[in-house]
Residue frames as a rotation matrix with the C-alpha (Angstrom) as fourth column:
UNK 1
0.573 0.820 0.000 0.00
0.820 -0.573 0.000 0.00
0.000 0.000 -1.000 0.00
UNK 2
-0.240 -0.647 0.724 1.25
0.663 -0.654 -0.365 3.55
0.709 0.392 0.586 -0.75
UNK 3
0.268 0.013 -0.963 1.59
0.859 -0.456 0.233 6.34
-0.436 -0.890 -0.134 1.80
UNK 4
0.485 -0.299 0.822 2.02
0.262 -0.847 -0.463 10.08
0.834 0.440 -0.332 1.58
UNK 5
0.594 -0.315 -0.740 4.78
0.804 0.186 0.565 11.41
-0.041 -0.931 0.363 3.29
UNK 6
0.954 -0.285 0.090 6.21
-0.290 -0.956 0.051 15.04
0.072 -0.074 -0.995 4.20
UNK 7
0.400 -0.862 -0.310 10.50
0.892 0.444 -0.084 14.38
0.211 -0.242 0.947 4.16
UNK 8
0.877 -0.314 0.362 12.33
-0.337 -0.942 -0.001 17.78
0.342 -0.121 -0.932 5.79
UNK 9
0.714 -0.545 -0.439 15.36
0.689 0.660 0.300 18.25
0.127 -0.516 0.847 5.53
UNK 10
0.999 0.050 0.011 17.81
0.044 -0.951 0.306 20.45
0.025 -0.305 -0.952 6.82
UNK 11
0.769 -0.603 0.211 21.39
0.426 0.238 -0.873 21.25
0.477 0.761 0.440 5.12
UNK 12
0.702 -0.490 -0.516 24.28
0.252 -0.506 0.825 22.74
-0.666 -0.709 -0.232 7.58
UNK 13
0.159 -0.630 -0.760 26.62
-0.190 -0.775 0.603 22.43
-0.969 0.049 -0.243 4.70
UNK 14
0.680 0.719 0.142 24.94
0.065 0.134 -0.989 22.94
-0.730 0.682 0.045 1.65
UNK 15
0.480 -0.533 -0.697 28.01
-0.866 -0.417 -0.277 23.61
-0.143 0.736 -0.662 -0.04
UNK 16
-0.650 -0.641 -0.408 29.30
-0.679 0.731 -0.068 19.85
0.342 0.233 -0.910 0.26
UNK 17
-0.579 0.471 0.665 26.06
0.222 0.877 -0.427 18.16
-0.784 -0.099 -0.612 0.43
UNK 18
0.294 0.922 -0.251 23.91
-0.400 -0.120 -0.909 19.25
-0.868 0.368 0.333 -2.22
UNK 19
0.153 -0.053 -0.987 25.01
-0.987 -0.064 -0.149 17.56
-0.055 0.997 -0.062 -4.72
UNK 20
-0.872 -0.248 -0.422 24.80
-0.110 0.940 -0.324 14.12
0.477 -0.236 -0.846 -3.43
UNK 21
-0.350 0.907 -0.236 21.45
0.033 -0.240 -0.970 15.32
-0.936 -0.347 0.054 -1.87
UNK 22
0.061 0.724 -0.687 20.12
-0.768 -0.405 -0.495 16.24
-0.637 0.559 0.531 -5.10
UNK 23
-0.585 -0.176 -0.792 21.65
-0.738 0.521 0.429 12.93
0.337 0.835 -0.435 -7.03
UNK 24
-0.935 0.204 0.290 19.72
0.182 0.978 -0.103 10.55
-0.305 -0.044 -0.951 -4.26
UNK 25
0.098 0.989 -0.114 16.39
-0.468 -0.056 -0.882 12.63
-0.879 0.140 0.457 -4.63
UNK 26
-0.040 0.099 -0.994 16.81
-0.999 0.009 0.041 12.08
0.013 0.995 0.099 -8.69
UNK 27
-0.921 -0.224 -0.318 17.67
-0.284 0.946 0.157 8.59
0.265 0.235 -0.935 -8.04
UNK 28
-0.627 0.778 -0.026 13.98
0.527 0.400 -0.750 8.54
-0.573 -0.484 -0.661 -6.39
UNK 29
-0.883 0.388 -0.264 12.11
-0.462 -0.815 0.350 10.90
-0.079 0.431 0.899 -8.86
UNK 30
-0.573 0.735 -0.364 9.40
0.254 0.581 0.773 7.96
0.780 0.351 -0.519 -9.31
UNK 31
-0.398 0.195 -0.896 8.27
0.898 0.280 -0.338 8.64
0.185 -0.940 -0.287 -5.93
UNK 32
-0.789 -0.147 -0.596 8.67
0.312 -0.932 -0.183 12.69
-0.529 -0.331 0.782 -5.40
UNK 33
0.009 0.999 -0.042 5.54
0.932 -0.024 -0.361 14.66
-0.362 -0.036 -0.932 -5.72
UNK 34
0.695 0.010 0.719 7.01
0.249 -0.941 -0.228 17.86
0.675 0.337 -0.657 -5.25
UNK 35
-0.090 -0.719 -0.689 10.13
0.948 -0.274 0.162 19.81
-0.305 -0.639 0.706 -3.20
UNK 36
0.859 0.275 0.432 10.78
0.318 -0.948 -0.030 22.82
0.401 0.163 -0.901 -2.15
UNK 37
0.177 -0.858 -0.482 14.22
0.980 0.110 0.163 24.31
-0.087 -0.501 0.861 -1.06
UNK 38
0.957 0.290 0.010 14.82
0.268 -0.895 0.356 27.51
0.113 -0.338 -0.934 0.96
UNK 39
0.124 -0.934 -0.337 18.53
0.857 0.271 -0.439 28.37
0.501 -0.234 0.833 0.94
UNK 40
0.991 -0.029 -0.127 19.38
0.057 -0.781 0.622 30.77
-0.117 -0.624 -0.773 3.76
UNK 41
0.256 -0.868 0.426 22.78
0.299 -0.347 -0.889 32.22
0.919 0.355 0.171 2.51
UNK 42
0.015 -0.441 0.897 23.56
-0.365 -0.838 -0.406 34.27
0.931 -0.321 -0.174 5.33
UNK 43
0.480 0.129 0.868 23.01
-0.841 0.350 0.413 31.93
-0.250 -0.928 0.276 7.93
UNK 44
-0.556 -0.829 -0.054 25.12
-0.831 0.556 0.018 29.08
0.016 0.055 -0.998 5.51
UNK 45
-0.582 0.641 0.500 21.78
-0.076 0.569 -0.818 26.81
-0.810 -0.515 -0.282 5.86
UNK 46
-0.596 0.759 -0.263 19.28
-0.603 -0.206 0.771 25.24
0.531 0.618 0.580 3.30
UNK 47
-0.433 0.748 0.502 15.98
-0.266 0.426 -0.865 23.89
-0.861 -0.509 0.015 4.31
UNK 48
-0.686 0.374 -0.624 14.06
-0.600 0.194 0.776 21.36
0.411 0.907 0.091 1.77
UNK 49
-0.246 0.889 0.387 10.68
-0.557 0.197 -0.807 19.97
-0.794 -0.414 0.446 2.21
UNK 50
-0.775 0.151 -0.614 9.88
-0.513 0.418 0.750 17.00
0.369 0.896 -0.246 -0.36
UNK 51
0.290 0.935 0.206 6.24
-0.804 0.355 -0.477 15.35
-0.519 -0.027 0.854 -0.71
UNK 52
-0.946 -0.316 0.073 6.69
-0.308 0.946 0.103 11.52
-0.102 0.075 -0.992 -1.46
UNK 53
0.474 0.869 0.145 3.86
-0.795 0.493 -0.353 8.66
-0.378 0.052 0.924 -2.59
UNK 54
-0.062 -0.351 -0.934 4.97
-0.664 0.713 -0.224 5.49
0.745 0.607 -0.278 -2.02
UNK 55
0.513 0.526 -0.678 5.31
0.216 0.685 0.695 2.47
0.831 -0.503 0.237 -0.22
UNK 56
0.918 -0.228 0.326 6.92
-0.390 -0.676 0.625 2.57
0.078 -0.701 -0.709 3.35
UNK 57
0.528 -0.715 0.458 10.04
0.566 0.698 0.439 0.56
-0.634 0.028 0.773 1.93
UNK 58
-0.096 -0.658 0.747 10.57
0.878 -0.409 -0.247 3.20
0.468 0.633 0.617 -0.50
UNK 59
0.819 0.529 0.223 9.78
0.358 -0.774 0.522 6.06
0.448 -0.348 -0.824 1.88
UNK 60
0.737 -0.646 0.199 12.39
-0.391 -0.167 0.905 5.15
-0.552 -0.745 -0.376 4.81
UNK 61
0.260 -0.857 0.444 15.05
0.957 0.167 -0.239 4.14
0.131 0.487 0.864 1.83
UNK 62
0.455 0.052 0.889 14.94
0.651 -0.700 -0.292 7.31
0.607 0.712 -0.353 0.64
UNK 63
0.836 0.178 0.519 14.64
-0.293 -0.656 0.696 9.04
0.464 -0.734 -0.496 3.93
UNK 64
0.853 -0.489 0.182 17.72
0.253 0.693 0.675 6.67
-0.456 -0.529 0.715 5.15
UNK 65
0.260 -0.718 0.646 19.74
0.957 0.104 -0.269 7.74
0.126 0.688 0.714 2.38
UNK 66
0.442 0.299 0.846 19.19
0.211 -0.951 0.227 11.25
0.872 0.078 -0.483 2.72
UNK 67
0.930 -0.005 0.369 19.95
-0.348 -0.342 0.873 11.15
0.122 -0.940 -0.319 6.41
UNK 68
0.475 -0.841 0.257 23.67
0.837 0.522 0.163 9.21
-0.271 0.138 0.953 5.62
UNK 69
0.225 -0.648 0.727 24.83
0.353 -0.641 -0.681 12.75
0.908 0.410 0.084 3.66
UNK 70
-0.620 -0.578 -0.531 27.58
0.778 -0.543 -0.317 14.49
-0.105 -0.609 0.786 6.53
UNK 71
-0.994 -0.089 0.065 25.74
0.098 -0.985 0.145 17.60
0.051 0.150 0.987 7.04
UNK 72
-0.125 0.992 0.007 22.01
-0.474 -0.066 0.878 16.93
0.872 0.107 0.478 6.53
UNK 73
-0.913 0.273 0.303 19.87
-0.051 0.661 -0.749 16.08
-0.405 -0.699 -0.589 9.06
UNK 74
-0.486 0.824 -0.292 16.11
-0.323 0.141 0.936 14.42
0.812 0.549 0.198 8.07
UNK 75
-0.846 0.450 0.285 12.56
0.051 0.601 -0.798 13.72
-0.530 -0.660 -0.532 9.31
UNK 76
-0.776 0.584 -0.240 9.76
0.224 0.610 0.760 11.83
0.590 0.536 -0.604 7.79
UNK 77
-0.479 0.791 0.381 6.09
-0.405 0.186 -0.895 12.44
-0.779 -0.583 0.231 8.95
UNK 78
-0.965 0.253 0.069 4.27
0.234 0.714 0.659 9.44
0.117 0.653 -0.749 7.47
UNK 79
-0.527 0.832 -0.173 0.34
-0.597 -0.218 0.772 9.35
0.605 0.510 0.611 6.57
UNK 80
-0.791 0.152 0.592 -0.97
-0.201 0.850 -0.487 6.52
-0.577 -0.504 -0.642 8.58
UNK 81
0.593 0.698 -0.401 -4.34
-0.708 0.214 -0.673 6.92
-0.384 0.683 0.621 5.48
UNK 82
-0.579 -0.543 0.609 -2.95
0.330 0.527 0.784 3.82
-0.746 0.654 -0.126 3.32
UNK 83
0.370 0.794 -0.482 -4.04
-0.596 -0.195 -0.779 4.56
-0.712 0.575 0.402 -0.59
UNK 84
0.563 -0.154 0.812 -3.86
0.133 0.987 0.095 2.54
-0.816 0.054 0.576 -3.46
């Protein structure tokens, strides 16, 4: 069963994670709904918010991968609605 799910995450050093951040999202694109990404220059911070529909094996991959990059930290609020 598929789940929607809300994935924030939060870059300390966007200069030497985003680009391993952005290659696992791509490596999930089947999944991603939609993202957003706030990059706070002056504070050296980005903040990204991705929307997800899938199962909860491909949710907490993703989220699992994401949370391996040095620098990023992640959390996952899952749906508990199951759709098909």
């Amino acid at each position: 069963m598929l789940r929607i799910a809300i994935i924030g995450a939060i870059l300390d050093e966007p200069e030497s994670a985003t680009h391993k951040f952005n290659e696992i999202v791509a490596q999930h694109k089947s999944i991603v709904i939609g993202r957003m990404g706030i990059p706070l220059a002056d504070d050296g911070i980005s903040v990204i918010s991705i929307t997800v529909k899938g199962t909860l094996d491909e949710i907490n991959s993703f989220t699992g991968l994401l949370g391996r990059i040095p620098g990023v930290t992640v959390k996952t609020s899952i749906s508990k609605k199951e759709l098909k």
